[in-house]
N, C-alpha and C positions, 0 to 999 in steps of 0.2 A: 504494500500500500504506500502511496505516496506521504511522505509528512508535510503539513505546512502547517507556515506558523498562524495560521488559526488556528487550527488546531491545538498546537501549545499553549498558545498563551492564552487560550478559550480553559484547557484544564488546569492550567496554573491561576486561573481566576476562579476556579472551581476553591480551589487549594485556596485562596487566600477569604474568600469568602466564607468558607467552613472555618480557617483560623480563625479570625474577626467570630463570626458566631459562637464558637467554640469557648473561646474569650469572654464572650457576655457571660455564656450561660454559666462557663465556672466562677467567672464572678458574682453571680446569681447566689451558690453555693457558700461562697467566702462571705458574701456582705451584702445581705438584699437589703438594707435599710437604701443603702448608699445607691444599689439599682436599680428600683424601685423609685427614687427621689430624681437620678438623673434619665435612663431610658424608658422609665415607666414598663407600666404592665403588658401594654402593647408592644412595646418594642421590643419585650424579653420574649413574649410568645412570637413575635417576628425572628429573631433570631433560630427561634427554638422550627419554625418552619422552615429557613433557609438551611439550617442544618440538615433538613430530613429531604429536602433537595438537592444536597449537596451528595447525602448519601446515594439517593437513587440515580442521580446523577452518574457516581462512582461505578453505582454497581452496574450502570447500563452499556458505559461503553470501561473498558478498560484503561481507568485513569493512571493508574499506578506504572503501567506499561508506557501509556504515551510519554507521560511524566521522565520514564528512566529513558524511553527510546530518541526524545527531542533534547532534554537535559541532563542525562547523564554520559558518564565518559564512552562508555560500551564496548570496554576495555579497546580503543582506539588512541 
């Protein structure tokens, strides 16, 4: 299959979306006063959506792979 950088940097925005999410929701964990005051309640279930987009996302095409096969070495 061909690579383009759509393609990468489409799942490296996959990857940075889910960190950012990921981020809220553990912060959610550590200090809801503080979450709950700045992102609000909506925003933590937004996060908590995008996350579970991110997953099916993952699981639909093979992110992990693109990810190694556009940015990583591939022993090259």
């Amino acid at each position: 299959m061909v690579n383009s950088p759509m393609r990468a940097y489409g799942a490296l925005l996959v990857v940075v979306a889910a960190a950012v999410s990921g981020a809220v929701i553990l912060s959610g964990f550590v200090a809801i006063d503080f979450v709950l005051d700045t992102v609000t309640v909506w925003g933590y279930m937004a996060a908590v959506g995008v996350m579970i987009v991110c997953a099916v996302v993952s699981w639909l095409t093979d992110l992990p792979g693109i990810l190694s096969s556009e940015f990583g070495s591939g022993g090259q």
